[in-house]
C-alpha positions in Angstrom: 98.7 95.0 67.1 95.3 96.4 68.0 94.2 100.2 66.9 95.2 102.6 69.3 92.0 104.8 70.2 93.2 107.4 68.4 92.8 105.8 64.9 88.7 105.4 66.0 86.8 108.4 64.1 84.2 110.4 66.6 81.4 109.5 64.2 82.7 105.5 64.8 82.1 105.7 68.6 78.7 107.4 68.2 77.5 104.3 66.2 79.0 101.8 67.8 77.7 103.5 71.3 74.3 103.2 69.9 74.1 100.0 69.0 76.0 98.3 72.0 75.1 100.4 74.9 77.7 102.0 77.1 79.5 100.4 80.5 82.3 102.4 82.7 85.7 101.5 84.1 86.3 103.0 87.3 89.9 102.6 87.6 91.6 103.2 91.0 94.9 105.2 91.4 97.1 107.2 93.4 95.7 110.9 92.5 92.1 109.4 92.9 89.5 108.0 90.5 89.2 107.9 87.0 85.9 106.7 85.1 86.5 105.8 81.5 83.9 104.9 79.6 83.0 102.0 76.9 81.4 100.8 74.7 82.4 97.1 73.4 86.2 97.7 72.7 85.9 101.3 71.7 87.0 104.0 74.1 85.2 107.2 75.1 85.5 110.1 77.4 87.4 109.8 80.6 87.6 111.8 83.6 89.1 112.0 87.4 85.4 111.5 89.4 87.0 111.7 93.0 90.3 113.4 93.4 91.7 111.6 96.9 93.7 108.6 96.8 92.3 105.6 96.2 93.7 102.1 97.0 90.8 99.8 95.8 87.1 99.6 93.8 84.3 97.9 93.7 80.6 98.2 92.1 77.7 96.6 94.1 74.6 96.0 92.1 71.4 97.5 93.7 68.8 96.2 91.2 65.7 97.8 89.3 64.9 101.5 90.5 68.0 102.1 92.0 71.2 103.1 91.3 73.9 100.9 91.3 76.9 101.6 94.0 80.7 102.7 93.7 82.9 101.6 96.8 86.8 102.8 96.8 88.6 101.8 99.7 90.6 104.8 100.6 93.6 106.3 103.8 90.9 107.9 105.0 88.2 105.2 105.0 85.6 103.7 102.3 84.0 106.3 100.2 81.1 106.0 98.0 79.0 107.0 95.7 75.8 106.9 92.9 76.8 105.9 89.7 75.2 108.5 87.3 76.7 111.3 85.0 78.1 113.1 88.3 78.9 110.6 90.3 79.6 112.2 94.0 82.0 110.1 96.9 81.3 110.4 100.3 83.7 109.0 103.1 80.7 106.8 105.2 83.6 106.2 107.9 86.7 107.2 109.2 88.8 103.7 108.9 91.7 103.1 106.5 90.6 100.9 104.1 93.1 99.0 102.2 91.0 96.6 99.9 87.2 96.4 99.1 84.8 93.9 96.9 81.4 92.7 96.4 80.0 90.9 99.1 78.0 88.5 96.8 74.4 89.6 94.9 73.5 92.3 96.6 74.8 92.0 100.0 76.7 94.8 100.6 80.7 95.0 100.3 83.3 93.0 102.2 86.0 95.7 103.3 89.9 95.1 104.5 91.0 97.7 107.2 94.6 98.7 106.8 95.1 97.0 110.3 93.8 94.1 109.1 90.4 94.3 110.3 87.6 92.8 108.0 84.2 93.8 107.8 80.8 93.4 105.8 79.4 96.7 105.5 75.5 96.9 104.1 73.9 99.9 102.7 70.2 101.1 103.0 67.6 100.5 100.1 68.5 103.5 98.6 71.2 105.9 98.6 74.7 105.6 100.1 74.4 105.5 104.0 75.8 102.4 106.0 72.8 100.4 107.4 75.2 98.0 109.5 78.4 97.2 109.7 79.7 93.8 111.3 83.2 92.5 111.8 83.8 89.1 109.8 87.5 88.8 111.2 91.4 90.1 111.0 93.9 89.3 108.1 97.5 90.3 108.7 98.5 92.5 105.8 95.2 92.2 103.5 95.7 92.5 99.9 92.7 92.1 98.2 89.1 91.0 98.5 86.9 89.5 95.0 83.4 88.1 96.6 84.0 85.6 99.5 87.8 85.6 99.1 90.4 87.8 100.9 93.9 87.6 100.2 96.3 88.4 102.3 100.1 87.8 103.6 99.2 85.0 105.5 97.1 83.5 102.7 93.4 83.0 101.1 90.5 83.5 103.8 87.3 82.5 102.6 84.0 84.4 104.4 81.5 81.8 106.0 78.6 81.8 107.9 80.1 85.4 108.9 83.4 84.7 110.1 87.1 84.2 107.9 88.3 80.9 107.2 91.4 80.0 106.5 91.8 78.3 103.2 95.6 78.0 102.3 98.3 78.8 100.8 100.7 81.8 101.7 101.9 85.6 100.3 98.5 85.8 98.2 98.3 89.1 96.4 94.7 88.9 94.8 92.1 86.7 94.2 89.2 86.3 92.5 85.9 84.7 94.0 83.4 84.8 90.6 82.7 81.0 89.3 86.3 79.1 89.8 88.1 80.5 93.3 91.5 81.7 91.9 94.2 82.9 94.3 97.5 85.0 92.7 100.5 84.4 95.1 103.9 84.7 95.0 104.4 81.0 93.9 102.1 81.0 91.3 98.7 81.6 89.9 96.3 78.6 92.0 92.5 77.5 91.4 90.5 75.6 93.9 90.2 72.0 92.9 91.0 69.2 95.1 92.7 72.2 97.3 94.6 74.3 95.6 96.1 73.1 92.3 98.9 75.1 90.4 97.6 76.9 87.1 100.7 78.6 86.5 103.9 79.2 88.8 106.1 82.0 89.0 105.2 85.3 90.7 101.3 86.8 90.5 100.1 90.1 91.3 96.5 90.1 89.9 93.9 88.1 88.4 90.0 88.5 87.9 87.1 86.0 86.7 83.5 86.8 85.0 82.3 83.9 86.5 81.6 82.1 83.3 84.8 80.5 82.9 86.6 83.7 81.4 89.9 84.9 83.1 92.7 87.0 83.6 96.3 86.8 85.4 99.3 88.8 85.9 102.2 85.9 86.0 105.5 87.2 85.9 104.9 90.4 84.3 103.2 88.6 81.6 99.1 88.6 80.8 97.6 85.4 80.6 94.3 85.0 79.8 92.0 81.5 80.3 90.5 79.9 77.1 87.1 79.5 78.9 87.4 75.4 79.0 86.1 73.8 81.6 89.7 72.9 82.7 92.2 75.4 84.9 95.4 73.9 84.5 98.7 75.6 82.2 97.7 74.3 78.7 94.8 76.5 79.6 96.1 79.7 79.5 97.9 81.7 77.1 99.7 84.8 77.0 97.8 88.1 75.7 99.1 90.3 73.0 99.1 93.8 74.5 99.0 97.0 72.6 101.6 98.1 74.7 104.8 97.3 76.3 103.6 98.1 79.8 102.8 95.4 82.5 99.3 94.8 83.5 98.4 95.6 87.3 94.6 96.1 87.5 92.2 93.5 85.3 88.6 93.8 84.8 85.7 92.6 83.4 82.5 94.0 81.8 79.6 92.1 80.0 81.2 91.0 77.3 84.5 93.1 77.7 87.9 92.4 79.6 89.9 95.0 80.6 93.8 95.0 81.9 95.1 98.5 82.8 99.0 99.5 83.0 101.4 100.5 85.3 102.1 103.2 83.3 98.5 104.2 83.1 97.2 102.8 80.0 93.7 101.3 79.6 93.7 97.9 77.3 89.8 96.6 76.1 89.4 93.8 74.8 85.3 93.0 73.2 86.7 89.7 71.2 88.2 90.8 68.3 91.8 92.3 69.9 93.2 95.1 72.4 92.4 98.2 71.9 94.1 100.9 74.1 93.8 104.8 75.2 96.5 106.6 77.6 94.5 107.1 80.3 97.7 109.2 82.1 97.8 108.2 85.5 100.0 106.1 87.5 100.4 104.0 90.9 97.4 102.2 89.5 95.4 99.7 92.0 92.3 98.6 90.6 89.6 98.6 88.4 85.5 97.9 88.2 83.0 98.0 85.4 79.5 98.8 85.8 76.9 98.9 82.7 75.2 102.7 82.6 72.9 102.4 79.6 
């Protein structure tokens, strides 16, 4: 079993902070937004940054000499701020917002309305305001959205050439659109081959990619976790060895760092070498993004 983050001496963290940098988990949940933050496997301070509920988060990447972006789809519409020490969400509409992700690059964030509406909203240069907003489509009862992939009851819709296509499959609960499509439904975990092939079958809730070949997926309450081989099918995927006897609802990944967070509110890292873990002490949990600060 991994070290809790308990066992990890203060002088320990200061080291290993120095040497590898530091990246933050913005993990979304019921009472609002918690921001944990890393460095490798070891686990710092954490505190709630935005205290209204929060369904879904993203982090869009605004390159050199300006600071990156943190999206939350929200009830009361998508909310965002500056990442920085005091990060500060503003509601920039008034729409329920159900599910949000990264558009692709740097173009903007692709957002699913509560009433199934989808949209790809653009920011200006700098700062947080909306510089358009244009509507790709309607999903019934959206789920999730990972790049150009939105998951919904009916299925995967892909965005192209700014509309939603329909790309198969039914009852998908996430997906994840970095590198190999992969769609989590309740059948089974998929990936996009010649259509959609079967990874692993049995219910899925979640599953993320880092787009090099890395991935995660909740499959029956288990964590699996892809060996990186250029392959997709079952052998290629093996169960993970939590910390803790808690189910997996949110995954993540970091530069060189996964990260699976619990129903019961406990954040699991994992730099190579094992899970680590710290109670974070939150519940209804509903996602998680990383973003590199220094």
């Amino acid at each position: 079993m991994a070290p809790a983050e308990d066992d990890i001496s203060i002088d320990e963290k200061r080291v290993y902070a120095g040497s590898t940098g530091r990246t933050d988990a913005y993990v979304a949940t019921g009472a609002g937004i918690v921001r944990v933050s890393l460095s490798a496997d070891k686990i710092g301070a954490f505190d709630m940054v935005a205290r209204d509920a929060a369904r879904d988060v993203a982090v869009l990447a605004c390159g050199e000499g300006t600071a990156d972006l943190v999206a939350a789809a929200t009830p009361d519409g998508l909310s965002v701020a500056a990442v920085g020490d005091d990060p500060d969400f503003e509601p920039v509409d008034d729409e329920p917002a159900v599910a949000v992700g990264v558009a692709g690059g740097r173009d903007g964030v692709i957002v699913a309305r509560e009433d199934g509406a989808v949209e790809h909203v653009e920011f200006e240069e700098s700062g947080t305001a909306v510089a358009s907003t244009a509507r790709l489509g309607s999903v019934a009862d959206p789920r999730a959205v990972d790049g150009a992939l939105v998951a919904g009851a009916d299925g995967v819709f892909r965005v192209d050439a700014g509309r939603l296509t329909d790309v198969g499959l039914d009852d998908a609960r996430d997906v994840a659109g970095s590198g190999m499509p992969l769609a989590a439904t309740g059948a089974g975990l998929y990936w996009l081959g010649n259509g959609w092939m079967t990874a692993r079958e049995g219910a899925a809730d979640a599953v993320a990619a880092d787009g090099d070949g890395h991935a995660m997926a909740v499959v029956g309450g288990d964590l699996f976790v892809h060996s990186g081989a250029g392959e997709w099918d079952d052998e290629t995927w093996a169960v993970a060895d939590l910390p803790v006897d808690e189910t997996a609802v949110a995954l993540g990944y970091g530069p060189g760092v996964s990260v699976a967070v619990t129903d019961a509110g406990t954040l699991c890292v994992d730099a190579g070498d094992g899970w680590r873990h710290q109670v974070v002490g939150v519940r209804d949990v509903a996602g998680v993004a990383l973003v590199v600060v220094e």
